[in-house]
C-alpha positions as a Markdown table, in Angstrom:
| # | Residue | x | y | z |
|---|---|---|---|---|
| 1 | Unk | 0.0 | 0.0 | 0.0 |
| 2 | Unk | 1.7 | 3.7 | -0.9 |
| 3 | Unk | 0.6 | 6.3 | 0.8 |
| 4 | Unk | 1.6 | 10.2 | 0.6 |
| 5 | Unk | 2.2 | 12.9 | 2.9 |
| 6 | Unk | -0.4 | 15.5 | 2.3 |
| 7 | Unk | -1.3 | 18.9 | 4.0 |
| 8 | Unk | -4.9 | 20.4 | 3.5 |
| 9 | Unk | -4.7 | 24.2 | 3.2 |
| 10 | Unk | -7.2 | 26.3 | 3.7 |
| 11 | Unk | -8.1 | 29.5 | 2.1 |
| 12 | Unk | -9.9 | 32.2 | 3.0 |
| 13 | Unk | -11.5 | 35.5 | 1.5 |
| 14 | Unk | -12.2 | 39.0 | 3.2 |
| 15 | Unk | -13.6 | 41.8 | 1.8 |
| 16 | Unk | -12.6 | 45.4 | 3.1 |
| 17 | Unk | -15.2 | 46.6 | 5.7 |
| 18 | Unk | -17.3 | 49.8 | 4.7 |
| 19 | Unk | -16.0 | 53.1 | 6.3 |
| 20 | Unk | -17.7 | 54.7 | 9.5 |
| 21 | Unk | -20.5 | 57.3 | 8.1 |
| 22 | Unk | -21.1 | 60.9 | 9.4 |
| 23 | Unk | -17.9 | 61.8 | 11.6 |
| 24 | Unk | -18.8 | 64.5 | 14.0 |
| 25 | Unk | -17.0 | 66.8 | 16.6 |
| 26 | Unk | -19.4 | 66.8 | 19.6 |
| 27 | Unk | -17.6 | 69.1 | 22.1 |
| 28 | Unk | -14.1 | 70.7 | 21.8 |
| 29 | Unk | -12.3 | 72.2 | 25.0 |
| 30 | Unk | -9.0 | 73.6 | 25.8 |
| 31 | Unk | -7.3 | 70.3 | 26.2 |
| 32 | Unk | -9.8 | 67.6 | 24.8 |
| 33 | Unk | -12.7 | 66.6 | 22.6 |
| 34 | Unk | -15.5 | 64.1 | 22.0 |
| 35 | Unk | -16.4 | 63.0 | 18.1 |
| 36 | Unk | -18.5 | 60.1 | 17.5 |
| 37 | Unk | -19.6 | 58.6 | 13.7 |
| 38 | Unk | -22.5 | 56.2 | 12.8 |
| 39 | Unk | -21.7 | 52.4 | 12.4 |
| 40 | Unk | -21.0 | 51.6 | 8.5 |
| 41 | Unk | -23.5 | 50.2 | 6.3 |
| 42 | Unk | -24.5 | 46.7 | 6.5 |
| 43 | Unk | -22.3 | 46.4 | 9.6 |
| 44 | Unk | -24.5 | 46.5 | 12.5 |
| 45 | Unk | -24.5 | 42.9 | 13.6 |
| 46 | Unk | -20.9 | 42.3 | 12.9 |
| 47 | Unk | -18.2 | 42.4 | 15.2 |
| 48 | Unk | -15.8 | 44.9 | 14.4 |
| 49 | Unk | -13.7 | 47.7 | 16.2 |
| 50 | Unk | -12.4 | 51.2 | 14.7 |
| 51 | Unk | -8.9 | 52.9 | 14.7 |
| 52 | Unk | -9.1 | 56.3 | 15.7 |
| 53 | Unk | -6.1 | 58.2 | 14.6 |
| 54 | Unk | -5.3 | 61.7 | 15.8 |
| 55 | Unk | -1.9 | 64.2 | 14.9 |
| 56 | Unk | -0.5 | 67.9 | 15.1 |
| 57 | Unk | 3.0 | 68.8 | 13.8 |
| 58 | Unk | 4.3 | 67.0 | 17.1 |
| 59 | Unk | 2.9 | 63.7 | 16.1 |
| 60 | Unk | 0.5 | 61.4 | 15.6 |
| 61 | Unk | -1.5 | 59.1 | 18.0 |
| 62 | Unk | -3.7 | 56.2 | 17.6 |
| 63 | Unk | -6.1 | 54.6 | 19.8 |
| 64 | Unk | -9.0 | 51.6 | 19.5 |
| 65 | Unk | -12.6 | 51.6 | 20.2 |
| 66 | Unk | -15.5 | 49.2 | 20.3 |
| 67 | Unk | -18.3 | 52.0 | 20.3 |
| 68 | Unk | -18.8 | 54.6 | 17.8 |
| 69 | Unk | -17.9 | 57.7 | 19.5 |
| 70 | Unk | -14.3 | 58.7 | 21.9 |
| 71 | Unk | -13.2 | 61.4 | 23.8 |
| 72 | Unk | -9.1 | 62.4 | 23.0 |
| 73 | Unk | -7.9 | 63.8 | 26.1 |
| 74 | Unk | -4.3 | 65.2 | 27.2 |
| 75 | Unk | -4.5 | 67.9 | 23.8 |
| 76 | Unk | -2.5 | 70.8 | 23.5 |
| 77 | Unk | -4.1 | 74.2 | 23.2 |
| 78 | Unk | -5.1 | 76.3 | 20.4 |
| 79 | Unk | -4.2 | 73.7 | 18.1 |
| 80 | Unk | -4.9 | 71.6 | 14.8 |
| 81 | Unk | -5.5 | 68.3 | 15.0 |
| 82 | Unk | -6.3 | 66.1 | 12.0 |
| 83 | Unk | -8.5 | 62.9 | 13.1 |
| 84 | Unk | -8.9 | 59.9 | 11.1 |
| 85 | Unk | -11.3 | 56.8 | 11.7 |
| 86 | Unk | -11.4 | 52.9 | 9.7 |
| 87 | Unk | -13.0 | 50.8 | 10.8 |
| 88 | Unk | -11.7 | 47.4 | 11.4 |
| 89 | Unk | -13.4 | 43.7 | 10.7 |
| 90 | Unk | -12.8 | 41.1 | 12.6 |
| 91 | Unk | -10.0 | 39.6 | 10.6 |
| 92 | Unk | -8.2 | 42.8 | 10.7 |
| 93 | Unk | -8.9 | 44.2 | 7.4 |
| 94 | Unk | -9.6 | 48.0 | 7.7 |
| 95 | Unk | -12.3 | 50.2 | 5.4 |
| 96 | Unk | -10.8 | 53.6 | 4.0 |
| 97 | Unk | -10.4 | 56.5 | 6.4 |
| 98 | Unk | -13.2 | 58.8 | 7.3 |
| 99 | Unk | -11.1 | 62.1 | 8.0 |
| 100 | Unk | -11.8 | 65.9 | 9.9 |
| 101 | Unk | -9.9 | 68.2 | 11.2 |
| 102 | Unk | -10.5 | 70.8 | 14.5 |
| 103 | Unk | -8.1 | 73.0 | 16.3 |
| 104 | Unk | -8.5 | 73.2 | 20.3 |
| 105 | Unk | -10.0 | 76.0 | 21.9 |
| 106 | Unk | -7.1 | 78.1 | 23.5 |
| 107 | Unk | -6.1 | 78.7 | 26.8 |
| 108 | Unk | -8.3 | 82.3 | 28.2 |
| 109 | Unk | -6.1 | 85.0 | 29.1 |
| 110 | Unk | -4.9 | 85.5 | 32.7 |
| 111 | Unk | -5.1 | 88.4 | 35.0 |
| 112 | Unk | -7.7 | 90.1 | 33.2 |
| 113 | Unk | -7.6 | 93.7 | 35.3 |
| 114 | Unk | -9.7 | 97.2 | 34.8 |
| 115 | Unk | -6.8 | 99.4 | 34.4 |
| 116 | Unk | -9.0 | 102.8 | 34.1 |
| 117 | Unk | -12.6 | 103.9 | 33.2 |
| 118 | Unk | -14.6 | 106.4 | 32.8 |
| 119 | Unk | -18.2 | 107.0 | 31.7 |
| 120 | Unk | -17.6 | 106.6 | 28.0 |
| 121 | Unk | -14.5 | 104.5 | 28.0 |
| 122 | Unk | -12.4 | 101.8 | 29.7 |
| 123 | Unk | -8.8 | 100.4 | 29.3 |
| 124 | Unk | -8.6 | 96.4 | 30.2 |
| 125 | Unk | -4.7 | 94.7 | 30.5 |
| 126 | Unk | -3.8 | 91.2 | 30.8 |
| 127 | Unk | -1.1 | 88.3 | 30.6 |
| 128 | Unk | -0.8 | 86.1 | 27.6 |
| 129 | Unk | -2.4 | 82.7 | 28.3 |
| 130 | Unk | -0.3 | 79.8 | 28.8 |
| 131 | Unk | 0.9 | 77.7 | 25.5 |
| 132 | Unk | 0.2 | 80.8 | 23.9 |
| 133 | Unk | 0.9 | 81.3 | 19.9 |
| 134 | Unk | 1.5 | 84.0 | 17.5 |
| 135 | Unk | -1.5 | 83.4 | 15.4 |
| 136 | Unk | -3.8 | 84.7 | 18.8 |
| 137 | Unk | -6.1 | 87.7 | 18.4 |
| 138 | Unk | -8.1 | 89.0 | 20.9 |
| 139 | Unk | -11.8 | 90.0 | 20.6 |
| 140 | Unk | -13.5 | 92.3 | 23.3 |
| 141 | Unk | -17.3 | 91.9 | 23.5 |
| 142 | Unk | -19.4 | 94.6 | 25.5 |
């Protein structure tokens, strides 16, 4: 009797999940913000997760969620970011990226002082706020 040495293989095939729909910001403070984005289509009942990537001229950051909205905390300032999401299957493949941008409110001013008034007038003074940039302006509203 012969007999062989054999291996079975087996093959598999993936398709690319669909892309998260309709990216929002929610809130944006000095140092954080919340964005959340509907599940793609015809992916409700599958398992999946999404890559949440985030970056400024210092760097770029990624981080993984199982729900369809984050908050990014420990942000600088006054500054871009540029967030991507992709969502990823379950045997890793990843959709396109779903992309925004949003800069960070800046820091308020400090020591925000009266330095003279008078019926018709007043002068204000006060310190630049911390992690402060060039590009600032200041607006007064009465």
């Amino acid at each position: 009797m012969y007999m062989s040495n054999s291996s079975l293989i087996f093959l598999s095939s993936g398709t690319d999940p669909t892309p998260p729909r309709n990216i929002a910001i929610n809130t944006v403070g000095t140092n954080s913000l919340t964005l959340s984005w509907k599940e793609p289509v015809n992916m409700s009942s599958v398992d999946k997760s999404y890559n949440i990537s985030y970056g400024n001229s210092s760097g770029i950051w990624t981080v993984t969620s199982n729900t369809t909205s984050i908050s990014l905390q420990d942000l600088t300032s006054g500054t871009n970011y540029t967030i991507t999401v992709v969502t990823v299957g379950v045997r890793g493949y990843q959709s396109s990226a779903v992309t925004t941008s949003v800069y960070t409110k800046p820091m308020s001013v400090k020591s925000l002082q009266i330095s003279n008034s008078s019926t018709i007038s007043v002068s204000l003074s006060w310190s630049q706020p911390n992690e402060y940039k060039t590009s600032y302006s200041y607006r007064v509203q009465t």
